[in-house]
C-alpha positions as CSV (number, residue, x, y, z in Angstrom):
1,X,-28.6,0.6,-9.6
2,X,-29.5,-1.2,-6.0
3,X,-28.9,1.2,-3.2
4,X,-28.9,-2.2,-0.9
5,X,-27.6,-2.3,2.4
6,X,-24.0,-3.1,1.4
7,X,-24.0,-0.2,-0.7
8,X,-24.9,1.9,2.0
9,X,-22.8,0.8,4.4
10,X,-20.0,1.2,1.8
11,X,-21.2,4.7,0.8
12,X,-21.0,5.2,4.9
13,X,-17.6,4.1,5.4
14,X,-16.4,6.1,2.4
15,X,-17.7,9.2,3.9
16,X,-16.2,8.3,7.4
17,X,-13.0,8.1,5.6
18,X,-13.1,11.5,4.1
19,X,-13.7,13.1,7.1
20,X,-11.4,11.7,8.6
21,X,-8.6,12.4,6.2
22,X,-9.8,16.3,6.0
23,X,-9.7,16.2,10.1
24,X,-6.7,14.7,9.9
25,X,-4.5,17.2,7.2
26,X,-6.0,19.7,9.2
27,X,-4.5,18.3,12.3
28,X,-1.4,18.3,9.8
29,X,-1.6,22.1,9.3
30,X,-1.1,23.5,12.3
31,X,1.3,21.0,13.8
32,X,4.6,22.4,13.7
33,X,7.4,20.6,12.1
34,X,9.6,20.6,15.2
35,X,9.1,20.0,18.9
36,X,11.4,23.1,19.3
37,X,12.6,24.3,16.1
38,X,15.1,27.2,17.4
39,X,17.0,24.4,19.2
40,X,16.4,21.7,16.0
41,X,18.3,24.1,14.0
42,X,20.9,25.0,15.9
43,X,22.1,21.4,16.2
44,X,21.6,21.1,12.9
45,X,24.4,23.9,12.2
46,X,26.8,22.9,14.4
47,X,26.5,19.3,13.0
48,X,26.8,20.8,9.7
49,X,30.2,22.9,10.9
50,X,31.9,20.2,11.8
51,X,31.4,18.3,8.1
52,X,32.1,21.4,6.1
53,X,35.0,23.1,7.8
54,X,37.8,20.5,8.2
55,X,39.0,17.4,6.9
56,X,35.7,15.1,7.5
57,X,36.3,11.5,6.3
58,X,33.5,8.4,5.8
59,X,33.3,7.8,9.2
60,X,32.8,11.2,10.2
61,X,30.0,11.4,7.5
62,X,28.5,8.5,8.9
63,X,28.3,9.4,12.9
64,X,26.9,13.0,11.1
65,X,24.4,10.9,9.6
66,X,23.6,9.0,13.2
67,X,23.2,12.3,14.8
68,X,21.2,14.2,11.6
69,X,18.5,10.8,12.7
70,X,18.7,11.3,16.1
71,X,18.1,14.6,16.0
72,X,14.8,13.6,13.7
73,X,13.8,11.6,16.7
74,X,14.4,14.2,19.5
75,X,12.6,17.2,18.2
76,X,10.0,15.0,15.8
77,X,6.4,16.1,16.6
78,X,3.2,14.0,15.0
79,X,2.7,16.7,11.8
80,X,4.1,13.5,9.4
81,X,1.6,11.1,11.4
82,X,-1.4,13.0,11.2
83,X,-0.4,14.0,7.4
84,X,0.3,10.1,6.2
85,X,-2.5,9.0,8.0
86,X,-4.8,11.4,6.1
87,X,-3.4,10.8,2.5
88,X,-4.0,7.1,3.4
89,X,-7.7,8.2,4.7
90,X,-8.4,9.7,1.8
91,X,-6.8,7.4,-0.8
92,X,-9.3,4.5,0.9
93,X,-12.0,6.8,0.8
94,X,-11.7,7.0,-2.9
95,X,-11.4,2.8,-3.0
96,X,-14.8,2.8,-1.1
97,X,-16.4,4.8,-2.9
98,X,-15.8,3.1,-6.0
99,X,-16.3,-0.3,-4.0
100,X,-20.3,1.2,-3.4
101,X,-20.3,2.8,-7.0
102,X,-19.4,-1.4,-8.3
103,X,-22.0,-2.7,-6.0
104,X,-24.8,-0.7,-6.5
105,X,-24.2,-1.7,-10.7
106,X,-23.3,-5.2,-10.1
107,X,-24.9,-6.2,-6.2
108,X,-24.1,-9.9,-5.0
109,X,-22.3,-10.4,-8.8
110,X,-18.9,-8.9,-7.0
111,X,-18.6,-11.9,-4.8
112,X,-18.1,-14.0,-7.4
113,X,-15.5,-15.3,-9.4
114,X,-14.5,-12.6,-12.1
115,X,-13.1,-14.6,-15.2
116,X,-12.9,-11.4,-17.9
117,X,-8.6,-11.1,-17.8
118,X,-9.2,-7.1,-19.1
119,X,-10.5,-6.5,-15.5
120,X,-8.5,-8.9,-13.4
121,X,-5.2,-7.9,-15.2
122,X,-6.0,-3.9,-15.3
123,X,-6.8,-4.2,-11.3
124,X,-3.6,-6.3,-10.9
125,X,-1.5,-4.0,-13.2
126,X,-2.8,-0.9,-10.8
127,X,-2.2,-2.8,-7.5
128,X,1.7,-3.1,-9.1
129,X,1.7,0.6,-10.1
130,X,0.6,1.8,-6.7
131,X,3.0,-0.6,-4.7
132,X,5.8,1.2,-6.8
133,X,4.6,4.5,-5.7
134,X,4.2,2.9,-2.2
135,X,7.7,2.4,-2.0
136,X,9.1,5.3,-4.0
137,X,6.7,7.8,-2.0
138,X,9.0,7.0,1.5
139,X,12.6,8.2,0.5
140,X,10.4,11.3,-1.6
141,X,8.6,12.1,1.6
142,X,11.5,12.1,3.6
143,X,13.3,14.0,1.1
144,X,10.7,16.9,0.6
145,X,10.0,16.9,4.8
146,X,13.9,17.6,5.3
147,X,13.8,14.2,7.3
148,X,17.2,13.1,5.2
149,X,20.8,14.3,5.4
150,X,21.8,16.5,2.6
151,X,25.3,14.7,2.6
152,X,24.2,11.3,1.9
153,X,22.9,9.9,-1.2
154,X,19.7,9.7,-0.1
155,X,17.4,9.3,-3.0
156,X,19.0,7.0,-5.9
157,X,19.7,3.9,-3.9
158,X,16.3,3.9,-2.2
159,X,14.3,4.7,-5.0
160,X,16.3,1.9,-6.9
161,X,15.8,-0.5,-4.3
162,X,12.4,0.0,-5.0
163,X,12.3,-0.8,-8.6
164,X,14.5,-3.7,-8.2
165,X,12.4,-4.6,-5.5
166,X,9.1,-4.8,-7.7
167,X,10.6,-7.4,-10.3
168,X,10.2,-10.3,-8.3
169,X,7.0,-8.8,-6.7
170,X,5.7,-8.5,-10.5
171,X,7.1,-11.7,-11.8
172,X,5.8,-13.3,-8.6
173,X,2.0,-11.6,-9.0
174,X,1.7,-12.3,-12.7
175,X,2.5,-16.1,-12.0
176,X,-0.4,-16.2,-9.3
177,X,-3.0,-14.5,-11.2
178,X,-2.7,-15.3,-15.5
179,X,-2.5,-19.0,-15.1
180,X,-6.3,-19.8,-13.7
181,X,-7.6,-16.7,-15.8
182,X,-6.3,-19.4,-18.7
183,X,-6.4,-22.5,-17.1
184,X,-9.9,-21.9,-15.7
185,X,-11.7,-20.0,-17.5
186,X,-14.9,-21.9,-17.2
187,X,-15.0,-22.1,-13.6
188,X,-17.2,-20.3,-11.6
189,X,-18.4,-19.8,-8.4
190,X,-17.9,-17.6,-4.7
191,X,-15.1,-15.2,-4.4
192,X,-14.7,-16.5,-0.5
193,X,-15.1,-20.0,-0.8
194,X,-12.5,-22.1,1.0
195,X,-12.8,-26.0,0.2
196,X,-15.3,-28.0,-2.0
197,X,-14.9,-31.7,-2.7
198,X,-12.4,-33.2,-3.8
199,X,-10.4,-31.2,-1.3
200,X,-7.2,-31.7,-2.6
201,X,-7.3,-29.0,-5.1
202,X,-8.8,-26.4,-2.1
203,X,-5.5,-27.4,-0.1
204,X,-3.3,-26.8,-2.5
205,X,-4.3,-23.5,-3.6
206,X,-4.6,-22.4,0.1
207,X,-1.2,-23.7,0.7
208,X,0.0,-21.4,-2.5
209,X,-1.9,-18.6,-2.1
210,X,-1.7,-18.1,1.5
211,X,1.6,-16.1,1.9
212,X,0.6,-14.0,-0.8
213,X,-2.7,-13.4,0.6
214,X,-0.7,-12.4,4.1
215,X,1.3,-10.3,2.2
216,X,-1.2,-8.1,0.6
217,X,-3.0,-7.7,4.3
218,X,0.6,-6.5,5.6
219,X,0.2,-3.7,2.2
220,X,-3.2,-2.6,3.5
221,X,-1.6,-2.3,7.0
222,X,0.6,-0.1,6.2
223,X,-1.8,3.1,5.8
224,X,0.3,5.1,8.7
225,X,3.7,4.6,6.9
226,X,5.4,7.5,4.5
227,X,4.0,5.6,1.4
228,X,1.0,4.1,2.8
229,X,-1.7,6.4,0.6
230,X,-0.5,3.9,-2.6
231,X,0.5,1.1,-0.3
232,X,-3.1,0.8,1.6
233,X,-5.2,0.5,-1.8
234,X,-2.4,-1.6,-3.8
235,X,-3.0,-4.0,-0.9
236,X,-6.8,-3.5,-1.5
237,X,-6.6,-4.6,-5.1
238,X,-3.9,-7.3,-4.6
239,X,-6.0,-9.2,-1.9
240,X,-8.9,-9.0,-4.4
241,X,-6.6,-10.5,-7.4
242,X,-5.7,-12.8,-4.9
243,X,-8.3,-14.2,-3.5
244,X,-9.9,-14.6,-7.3
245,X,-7.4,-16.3,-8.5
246,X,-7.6,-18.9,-5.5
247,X,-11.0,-19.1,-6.1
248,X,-10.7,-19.7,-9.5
249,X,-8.6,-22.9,-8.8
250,X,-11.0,-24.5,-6.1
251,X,-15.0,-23.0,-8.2
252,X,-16.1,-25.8,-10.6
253,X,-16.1,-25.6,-13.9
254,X,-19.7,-24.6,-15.9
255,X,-19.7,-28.4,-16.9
256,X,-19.5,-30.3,-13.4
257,X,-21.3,-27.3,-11.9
């Protein structure tokens, strides 16, 4: 185990993160939920009144609904900010650490090509877990936070969505990342490379893997949302998938090398 300057900066940033995460659940804490919670609820209960006592029909549930949000936005303070932004802090905490725990075994090896499909299929089969979560964790936040109407089916569709949502996603991933782990098995060479001679094989695989590769940077930029503590790392692990699979298509093979 190398404790090289990489590792140290990694060990650094991991620590940062954790602080930062405890700062900001602490922040969290002792923000109240409410801007002015005395006026919050009494909205709230006249809103309610005029569902449950009378005749209310799908359009009144649905102005109710308007007004239940904009009454989120009126009295909202930053408590859910400061918490999401923790979780996420500390959820990529954990990520760097293990990032300085793998370079400190394997040093300038990680910036290669990885060809073994046990690791490159486990990390991608996480990355797909933890979008899931991602996605399920906003409608489950809002839920638990009291940020959705009581009146609406607020849970099953969303949480549905998100399942039907990751098919595609999974489908799509799996397509991107098994067929060079079979195809080019004896290639080898840097994770970051970008074009080699003959370039036609670097253009292509640029071409193919550049809207995925956008998409798992628009994951990882989502660490302030509801789900972003899963959503941050998926995107992590999916840009490293990514990125390996590309550079499995462009790396030559042991022979030409």
């Amino acid at each position: 185990m190398k404790l090289t300057p990489a590792v140290r900066a990694t060990a650094a940033i991991a620590l940062a993160l954790l602080l930062a995460g405890a700062v900001l659940l602490g922040l969290a804490a002792i923000t109240p939920w409410h801007t002015d919670s005395d006026a919050y609820f009494a909205a709230l209960q006249r809103l309610r009144a005029t569902l449950y006592f009378g005749q209310s029909s799908a359009e009144d549930f649905r102005r109710a609904t308007l007004r239940f949000n904009s009454l989120q936005l009126q009295y909202a303070t930053h408590k859910w900010l400061y918490a999401d932004l923790g979780y996420a802090c500390l959820a990529l905490a954990v990520c760097a650490g293990v990032a300085a725990g793998l370079a400190a075994r394997f040093g300038a090896r990680l910036l290669r090509t990885q060809k073994r499909a046990l690791v490159v299929l486990g990390v991608t089969l996480l990355a797909l877990v933890a979008t899931l979560v991602g996605l399920a964790a906003d409608p489950l936040h809002r839920f638990y936070r009291e940020q959705l109407p009581e009146w609406a089916d607020t849970l099953n569709i969303p949480l549905a969505g998100a399942l039907v949502a990751m098919i595609p996603l999974t489908v799509i991933t799996l397509l991107l990342v098994i067929p060079p782990l079979v195809l080019r098995r004896k290639a080898s060479g840097p994770l970051l490379v970008f074009t080699r001679p003959p370039h036609w094989p670097s253009i292509l695989a640029n071409a193919v893997y550049g809207l995925p590769l956008v998409f798992a940077v628009f994951l990882i930029s989502g660490l302030a949302s509801r789900g972003g503590w899963a959503l941050a790392p998926a995107g992590l692990m999916l840009l490293w998938v990514l990125l390996n699979a590309r550079a499995l298509w462009i790396a030559p093979t042991e022979e030409s090398a």
